[in-house]
C-alpha positions in Angstrom: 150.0 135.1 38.9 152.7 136.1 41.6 154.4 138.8 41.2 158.2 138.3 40.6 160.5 139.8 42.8 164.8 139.9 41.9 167.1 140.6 44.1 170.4 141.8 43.3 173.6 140.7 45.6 177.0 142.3 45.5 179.7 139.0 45.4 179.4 137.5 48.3 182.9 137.8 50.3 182.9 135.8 53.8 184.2 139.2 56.0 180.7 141.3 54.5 177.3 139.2 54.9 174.7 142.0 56.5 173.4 142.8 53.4 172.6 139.4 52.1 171.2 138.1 55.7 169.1 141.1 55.8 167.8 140.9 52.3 167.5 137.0 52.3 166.0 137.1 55.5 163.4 139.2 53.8 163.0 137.6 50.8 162.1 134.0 52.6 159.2 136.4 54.3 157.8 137.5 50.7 158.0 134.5 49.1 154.4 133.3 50.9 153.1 136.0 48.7 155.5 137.1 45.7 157.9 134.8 43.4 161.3 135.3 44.6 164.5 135.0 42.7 168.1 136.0 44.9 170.9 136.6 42.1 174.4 137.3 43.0 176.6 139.0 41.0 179.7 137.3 39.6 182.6 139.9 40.7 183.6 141.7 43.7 184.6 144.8 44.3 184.7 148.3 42.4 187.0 147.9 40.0 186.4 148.6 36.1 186.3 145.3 35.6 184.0 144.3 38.5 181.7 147.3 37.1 181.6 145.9 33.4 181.5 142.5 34.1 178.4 142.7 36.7 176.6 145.1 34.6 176.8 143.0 31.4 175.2 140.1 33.5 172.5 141.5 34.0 169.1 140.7 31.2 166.5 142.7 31.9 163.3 141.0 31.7 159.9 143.9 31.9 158.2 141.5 33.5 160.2 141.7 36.9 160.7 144.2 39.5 164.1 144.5 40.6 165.7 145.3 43.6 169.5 146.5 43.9 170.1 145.5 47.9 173.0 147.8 48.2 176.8 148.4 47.6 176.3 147.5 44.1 174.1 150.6 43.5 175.5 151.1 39.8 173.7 147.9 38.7 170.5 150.3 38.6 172.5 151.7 35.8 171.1 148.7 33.6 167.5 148.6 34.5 164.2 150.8 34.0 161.7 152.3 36.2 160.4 148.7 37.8 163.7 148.9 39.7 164.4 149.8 44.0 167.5 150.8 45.3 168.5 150.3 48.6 171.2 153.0 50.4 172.5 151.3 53.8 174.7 155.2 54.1 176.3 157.1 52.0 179.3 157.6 54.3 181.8 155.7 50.8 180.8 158.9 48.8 182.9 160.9 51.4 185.6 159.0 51.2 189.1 159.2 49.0 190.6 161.8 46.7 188.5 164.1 44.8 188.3 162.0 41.6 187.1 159.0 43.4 184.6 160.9 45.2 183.1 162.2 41.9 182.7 159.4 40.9 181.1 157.4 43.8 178.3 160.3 43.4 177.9 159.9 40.0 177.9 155.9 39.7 176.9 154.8 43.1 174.0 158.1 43.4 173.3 160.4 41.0 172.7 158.2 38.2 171.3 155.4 39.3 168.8 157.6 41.7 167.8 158.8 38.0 167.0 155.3 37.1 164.8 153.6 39.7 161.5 154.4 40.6 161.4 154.2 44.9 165.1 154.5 46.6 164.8 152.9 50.1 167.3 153.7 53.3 167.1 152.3 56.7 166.9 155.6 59.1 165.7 158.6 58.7 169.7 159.9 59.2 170.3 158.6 56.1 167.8 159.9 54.2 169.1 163.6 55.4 172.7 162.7 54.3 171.1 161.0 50.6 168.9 164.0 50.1 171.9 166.2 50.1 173.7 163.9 47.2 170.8 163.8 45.0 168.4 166.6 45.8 166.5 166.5 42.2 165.8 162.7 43.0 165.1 163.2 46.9 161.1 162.7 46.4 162.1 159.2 45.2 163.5 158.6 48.9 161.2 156.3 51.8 162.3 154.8 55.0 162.1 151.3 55.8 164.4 150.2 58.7 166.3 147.3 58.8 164.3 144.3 60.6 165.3 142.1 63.4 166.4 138.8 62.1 164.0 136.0 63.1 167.0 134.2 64.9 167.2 136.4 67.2 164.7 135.8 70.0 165.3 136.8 73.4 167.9 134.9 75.8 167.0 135.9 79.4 168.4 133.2 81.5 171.9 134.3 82.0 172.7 136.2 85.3 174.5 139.4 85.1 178.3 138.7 86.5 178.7 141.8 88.1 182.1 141.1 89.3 183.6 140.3 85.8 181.3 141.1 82.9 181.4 140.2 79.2 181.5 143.3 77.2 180.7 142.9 73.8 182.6 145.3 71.4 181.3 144.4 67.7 183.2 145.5 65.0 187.1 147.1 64.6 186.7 149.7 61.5 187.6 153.3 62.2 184.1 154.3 62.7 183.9 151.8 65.4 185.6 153.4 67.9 187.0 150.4 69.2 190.2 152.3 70.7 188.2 154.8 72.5 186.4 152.1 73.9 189.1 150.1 75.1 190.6 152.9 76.3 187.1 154.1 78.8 187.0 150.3 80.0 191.1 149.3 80.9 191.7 149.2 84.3 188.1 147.8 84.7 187.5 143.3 86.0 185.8 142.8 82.9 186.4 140.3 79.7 186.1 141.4 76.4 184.4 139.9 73.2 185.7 141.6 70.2 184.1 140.7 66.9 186.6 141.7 63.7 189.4 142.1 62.6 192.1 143.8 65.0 194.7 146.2 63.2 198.5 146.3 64.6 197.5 149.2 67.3 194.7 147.8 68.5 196.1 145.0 69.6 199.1 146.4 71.3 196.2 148.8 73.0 194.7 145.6 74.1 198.5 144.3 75.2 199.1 147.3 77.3 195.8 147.8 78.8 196.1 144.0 79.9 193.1 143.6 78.7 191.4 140.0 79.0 189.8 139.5 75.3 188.8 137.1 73.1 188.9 138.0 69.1 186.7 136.4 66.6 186.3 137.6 62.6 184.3 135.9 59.8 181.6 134.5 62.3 178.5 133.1 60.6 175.5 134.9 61.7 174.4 131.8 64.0 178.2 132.2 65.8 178.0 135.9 66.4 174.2 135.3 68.0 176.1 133.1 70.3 178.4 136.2 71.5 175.6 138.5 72.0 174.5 135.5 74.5 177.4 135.3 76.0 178.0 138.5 76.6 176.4 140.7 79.5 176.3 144.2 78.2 176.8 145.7 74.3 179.5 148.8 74.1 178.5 150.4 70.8 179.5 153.8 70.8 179.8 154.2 66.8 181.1 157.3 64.8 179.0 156.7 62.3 176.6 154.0 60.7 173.7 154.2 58.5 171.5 152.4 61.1 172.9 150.3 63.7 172.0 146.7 63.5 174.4 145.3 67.1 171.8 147.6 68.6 168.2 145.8 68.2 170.1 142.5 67.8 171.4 142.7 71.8 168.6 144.2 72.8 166.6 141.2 71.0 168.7 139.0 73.1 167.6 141.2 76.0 171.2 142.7 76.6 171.7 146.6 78.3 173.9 148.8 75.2 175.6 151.8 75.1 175.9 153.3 72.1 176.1 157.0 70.7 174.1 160.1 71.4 173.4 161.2 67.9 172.4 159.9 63.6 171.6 156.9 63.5 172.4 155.4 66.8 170.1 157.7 69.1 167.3 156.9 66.1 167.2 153.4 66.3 167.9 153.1 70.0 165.6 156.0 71.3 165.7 155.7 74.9 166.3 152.7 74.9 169.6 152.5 75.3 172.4 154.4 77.5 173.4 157.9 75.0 176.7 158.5 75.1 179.5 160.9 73.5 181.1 158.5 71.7 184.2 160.9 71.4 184.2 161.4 75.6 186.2 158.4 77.0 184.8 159.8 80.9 181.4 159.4 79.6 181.8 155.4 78.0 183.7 154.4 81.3 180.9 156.2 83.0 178.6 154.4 81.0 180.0 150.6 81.3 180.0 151.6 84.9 176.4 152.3 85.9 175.5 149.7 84.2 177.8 147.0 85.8 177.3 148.4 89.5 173.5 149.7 88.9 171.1 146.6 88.9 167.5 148.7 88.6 168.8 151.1 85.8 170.2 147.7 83.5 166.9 145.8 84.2 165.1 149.1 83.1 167.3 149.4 79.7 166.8 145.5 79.0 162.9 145.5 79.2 162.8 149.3 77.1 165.8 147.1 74.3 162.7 144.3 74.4 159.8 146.8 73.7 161.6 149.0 71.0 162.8 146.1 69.0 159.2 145.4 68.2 159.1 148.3 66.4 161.7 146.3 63.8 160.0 143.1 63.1 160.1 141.3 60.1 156.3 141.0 59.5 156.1 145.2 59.7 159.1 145.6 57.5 158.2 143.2 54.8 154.7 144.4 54.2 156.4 147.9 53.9 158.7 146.2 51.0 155.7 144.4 49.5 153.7 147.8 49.0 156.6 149.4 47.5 157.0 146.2 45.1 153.1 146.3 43.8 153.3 150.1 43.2 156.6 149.6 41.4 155.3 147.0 39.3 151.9 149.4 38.3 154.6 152.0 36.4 
């Protein structure tokens, strides 16, 4: 008899969807050798209500291993030891007043880390910044990175335009960096792709930077492949993320990025990629520069993007999740 494998979605809401293409992406891979169920939880948010109402969903059946894909972490709350949590970061516990970051540690860490048997995270950056939240549960803690999804496959036909590039700047949160960026690239003959939504200063940045741009948010996964391939070069210089998805996905594409010197970014993208202070404006432009005007250096960052991706496919990363889910289910 196959093992059966649950996993547990946070509501689905049409602006968040890298959680669920991640984990359904794996769960179509595992289902060759495991029963998989996907079950999504009926209310979003963090609200009391949202937290009752989810958790009193759930019927635990021994039978199952369970696995909490993220955001919902408290859902661990209601199951046993043949449970997996998944921590994408842990950058929400840091945020708000001091009530509401007590309890983010206790509800969305501390307790449900006391729960589960195996807590996954996608970088080895993360796992520092969990083990410091729950270090009586930190031996609980293993690194499986995120995988490439299978749609992306690499899209080498298109000829650099080297006298008015594409830049693709994916996403418009705070941690983004988008203004910074904007800022390193006005003046510059280039067009812009900007994925998200753009707050009130952004786009009068945009306005008086005379920027050319086009802005796109709540793109299914298929429509923001087709920006990576439209666009010559990734600009990715995070603040902060718990991995770093736009990364492999251009590079899987076989597009030159620039994203940030340091966590996360510098450990997916290795060298790889074109390191940057993402606080140093000079150093972006620089950046975006070099790459535009320096042929040999962006063919050499394309064909290292290729080679590290393999180090993210989803055949590696699902057997990871499969010998996690047989040990689980031995307990």
């Amino acid at each position: 008899m196959k093992l059966h494998i649950n996993y547990i979605f946070r509501k689905r809401q049409p602006q968040y969807h890298s959680i669920e293409g991640l984990f359904n992406s794996i769960a179509d891979e595992l289902s060759k050798g495991f029963k998989v169920d996907c079950i999504e939880m009926p209310y979003p948010g963090a609200s009391l209500k949202s937290l009752l109402g989810n958790l009193l969903s759930i019927q635990k059946n021994k039978n199952v291993v369970y696995h909490v894909t993220g955001d919902i972490n408290y859902i661990c709350l209601k199951l046993g030891k043949k449970s997996v949590l998944t921590v994408h970061d842990v950058n929400s516990a840091l945020k708000g007043n001091a009530l509401k970051r007590m309890l983010k540690r206790y509800f969305w860490f501390k307790w449900p880390a006391m729960k589960v048997s195996v807590i996954t995270v996608i970088s080895e950056f993360t796992k520092i910044e969990l083990s410091k939240l729950i270090p009586n549960q930190a031996h609980k803690i293993r690194v499986i990175p995120n995988p490439v999804n299978k749609m992306i496959t690499p899209n080498l036909n298109k000829n650099f335009n080297e006298s008015k590039p594409k830049i693709l700047l994916l996403g418009t949160k705070q941690n983004k960096n988008l203004e910074r960026s904007l800022n390193a690239i006005k003046g510059m003959s280039v067009e812009l792709i900007i994925i998200g939504k753009l707050t009130e200063n952004q786009g009068k940045l945009l306005e008086e930077y005379n920027l050319n741009y086009e802005n796109f948010s709540s793109l299914s996964f298929s429509d923001v492949i087709n920006c990576y391939k439209r666009s010559d070069l990734l600009c990715f210089p995070s603040l902060y993320e718990g991995f770093g998805m736009p990364i492999i996905e251009a590079q899987g594409i076989g597009r030159p990025v620039i994203t940030s010197n340091f966590g996360a970014m510098k450990e997916v993208a290795g060298n790889s990629a074109c390191l940057v202070d993402p606080l140093n404006i000079d150093q972006i432009r620089n950046a975006v520069n070099k790459i535009i005007k320096d042929s040999v250096y962006r063919e050499d960052l394309i064909q290292k993007g290729l080679k590290n991706v393999e180090r993210f496919q989803m055949s590696r990363i699902s057997k990871l999740y499969a010998n996690i889910y047989n040990e689980v289910n031995q307990l």
